[in-house]
C-alpha positions, 0 to 999 in steps of 0.5 A: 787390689793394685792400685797402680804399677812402678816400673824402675829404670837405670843405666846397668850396674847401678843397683836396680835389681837391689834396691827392687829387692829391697823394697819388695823385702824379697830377694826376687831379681837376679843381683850380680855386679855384672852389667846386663844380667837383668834382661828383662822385665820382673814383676813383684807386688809391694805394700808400702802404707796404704797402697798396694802397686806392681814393681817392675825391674828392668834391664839397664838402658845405655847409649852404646850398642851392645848385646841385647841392647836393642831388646832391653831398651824396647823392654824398658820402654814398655815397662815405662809405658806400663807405669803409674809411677817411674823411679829413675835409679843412678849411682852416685858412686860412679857420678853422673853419665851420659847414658843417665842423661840419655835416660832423662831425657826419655824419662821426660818424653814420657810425661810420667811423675819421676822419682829421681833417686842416687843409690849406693849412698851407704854413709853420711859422708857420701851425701854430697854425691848427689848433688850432681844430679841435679843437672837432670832436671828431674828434681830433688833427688833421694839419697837410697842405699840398696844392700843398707836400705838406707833412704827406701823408706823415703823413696816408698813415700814418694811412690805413694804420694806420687801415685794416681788416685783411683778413678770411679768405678764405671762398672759398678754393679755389672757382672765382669768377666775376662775371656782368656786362653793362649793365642788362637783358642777364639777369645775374640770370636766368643766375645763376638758371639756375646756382642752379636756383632764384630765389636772386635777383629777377629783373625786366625793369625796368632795375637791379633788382640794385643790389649785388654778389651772391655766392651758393655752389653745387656742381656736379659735385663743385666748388664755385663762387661766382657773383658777380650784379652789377648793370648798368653803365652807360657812363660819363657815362650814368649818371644815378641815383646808385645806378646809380654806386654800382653800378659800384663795385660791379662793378668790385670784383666783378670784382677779387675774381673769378678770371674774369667772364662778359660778358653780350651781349643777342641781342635787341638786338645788341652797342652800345657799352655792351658794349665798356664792360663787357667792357674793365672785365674786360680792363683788370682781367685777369681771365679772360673768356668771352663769352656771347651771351644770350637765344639763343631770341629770335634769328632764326636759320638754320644760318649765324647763330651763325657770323655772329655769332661773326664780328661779335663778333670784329671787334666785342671785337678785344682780346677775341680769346682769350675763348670764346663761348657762347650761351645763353637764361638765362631759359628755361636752354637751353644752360646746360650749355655754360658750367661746362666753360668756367669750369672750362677757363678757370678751369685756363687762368688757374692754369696754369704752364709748365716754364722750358725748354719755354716757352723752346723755343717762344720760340726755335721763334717766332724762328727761324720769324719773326725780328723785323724790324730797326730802325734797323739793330738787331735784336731779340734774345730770350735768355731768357724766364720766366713770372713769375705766374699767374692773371693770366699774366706771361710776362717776355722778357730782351732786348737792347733793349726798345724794339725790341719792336714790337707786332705782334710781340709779338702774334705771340709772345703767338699762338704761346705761344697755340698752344702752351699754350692759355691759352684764356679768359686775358690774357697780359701779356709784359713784356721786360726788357733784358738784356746779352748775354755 
């Protein structure tokens, strides 16, 4: 779960990409000691004690107009707009500039908590450097050196003391989905279709809904939170810079969903783009249904829903264990079919199964179709336990994890399939090693 997001900000050339590395612990951004290189917005998630937040590198802000200039500003402040937390970086070799008190004062427009920090402090002897940035305003500055790490601890510190507690859930208990899908499938036409009322605009024009959208309703007694998100665009194909502003959004739609309705357009077919969003939901494993939209557009005779079941199987192979619907939002036909669905996909995700009777199917599994040897090995499963739900973490104690193949760990996910459902749901198996007695 995130608990907030942290976006860094800074003139070029003073260490951003660096120190964001750093603190990820992964070389992610691009580090160049060319100003400009980092155009736009990247994204990683970083733990640091008891919090998990997103950590956003920018391009450098500066006062003169340059290629691209226009651009990265407008990326920053979205980034800014975007974050809990805000790590102004300077460099304390270079001193003080006018671009940095450019940055201060819209820092400080902002009105967010600013963690003001000198980078390329790499020795004891260089510490007086920092003292200039005082003049900012911003308060007292961190002493950081990107390449050394030198001061990221402190600075990750600061993040989490600085960052937002979370607030009190004013969903709980409901059943929460997001409807996502790139522009134009008819997001805000199902989810009208759910209201029984234009709640939201619906528009033919490509990414009328550029926010998240959570609307309340209740149905046969439950109450449910749909999630309207606007289109996501694959990634490199997103030119608008509110269009990418508008992935973050789905994406931290999607996180505080129990599942997400992947929305397919069935007058233009399944494109690339659809894969895109429906890995989103997947990677974020979260419960998934497929629904196959504007149904009344598509020629059809006795044999096309099978058809087209077929094609979206060999088209989402991961998505193998999400139902199918299909349905014309705008006209609200079939609608009715996919409340069922949240409902059993919604229990499927909740669902806990007794320690023996998932061991039973396990042994059952194995004596039916042991496991192949390897190199003279052959893999044993002692004991197996579900460790969580919603998402579905089945752990596996073994006698050598590396002999777990992939195909045979799809036939035990297929058999615990069989056996309990978990329709709508990932299964992560995790297998542990565990000494034989």
């Amino acid at each position: 779960m995130i608990d907030g997001t942290v976006a860094i900000v800074g003139r070029p050339n003073v260490g951003k990409s660096t120190v964001f590395n750093r603190m990820l612990e992964q070389r992610v951004s691009i580090v160049e000691d060319t100003p400009g290189v980092t155009r736009d917005r990247i994204y990683g998630d970083c733990q640091w004690l008891s919090k998990t937040y997103r950590l956003i590198d920018t391009g450098g802000i500066q006062i003169e107009d340059v290629p691209f200039q226009k651009e990265i500003n407008a990326q920053v402040e979205i980034a800014i707009e975007e974050a809990d937390v805000i790590i102004f970086l300077t460099d304390g070799r270079s001193g003080l500039s006018s671009d940095d008190e450019y940055i201060a004062r819209l820092l400080n427009r902002s009105q967010k908590p600013v963690i003001l920090a000198v980078n390329k402090i790499d020795d004891i002897s260089k510490i007086g450097d920092i003292y200039e940035y005082y003049k900012l305003g911003i308060g007292d500055p961190i002493a950081v050196s990107g390449i050394h790490g030198i001061g990221i601890g402190d600075l990750l510190d600061k993040v989490v003391e600085l960052m937002p507690e979370k607030t009190v859930d004013e969903y709980e208990g409901m059943i929460r989905f997001a409807v996502i899908g790139r522009p134009n499938v008819g997001k805000s036409s199902l989810t009208n279709a759910f209201l029984k009322q234009d709640r939201v605009i619906v528009s033919d024009i490509e990414g009328t809904t550029r926010d998240a959208i959570d609307t309340v309703f209740e149905a046969n007694g439950k109450h449910y939170v749909v999630v309207d998100t606007a289109g996501i665009r694959k990634r490199g194909k997103i030119y608008e810079n509110v269009e990418k502003y508008s992935v973050l959004r789905a994406k931290a739609a999607i996180e505080r969903s129990d599942l997400a309705l992947v929305l397919l357009d069935g007058s233009t077919g399944i494109i690339d783009q659809d894969k895109h969003v429906a890995g989103l939901a997947h990677e974020a494993n979260k419960g998934v249904i497929i629904v196959y939209n504007k149904w009344d557009l598509v020629d059809k005779d006795d044999k096309t829903m099978t058809n087209i079941t077929k094609e979206i199987r060999k088209q989402f192979v991961y998505l193998d264990y999400a139902p199918i619907a299909f349905v014309s939002a705008k006209q609200g036909k079939r609608i009715d079919t996919l409340l069922p669905l949240i409902d059993t996909v919604y229990e499927n995700l909740n669902k806990r199964i007794k320690t023996n009777v998932l061991n039973e199917v396990i042994l059952d599994a194995q004596m039916a179709n042991p496991a192949k040897p390897h190199n003279g090995k052959k893999l044993k499963i002692y004991y197996a336990s579900q460790v969580s739900s919603a998402p579905c973490v089945i752990v596996l104690f073994v006698n050598d994890p590396e002999l777990m193949h992939f195909s045979y760990q799809r036939y035990i996910e297929n058999r615990l399939r069989e056996a309990f459902g978990f329709e709508g749901v990932p299964i992560q198996i995790l297998c542990r090693k565990r000494t034989e007695n």
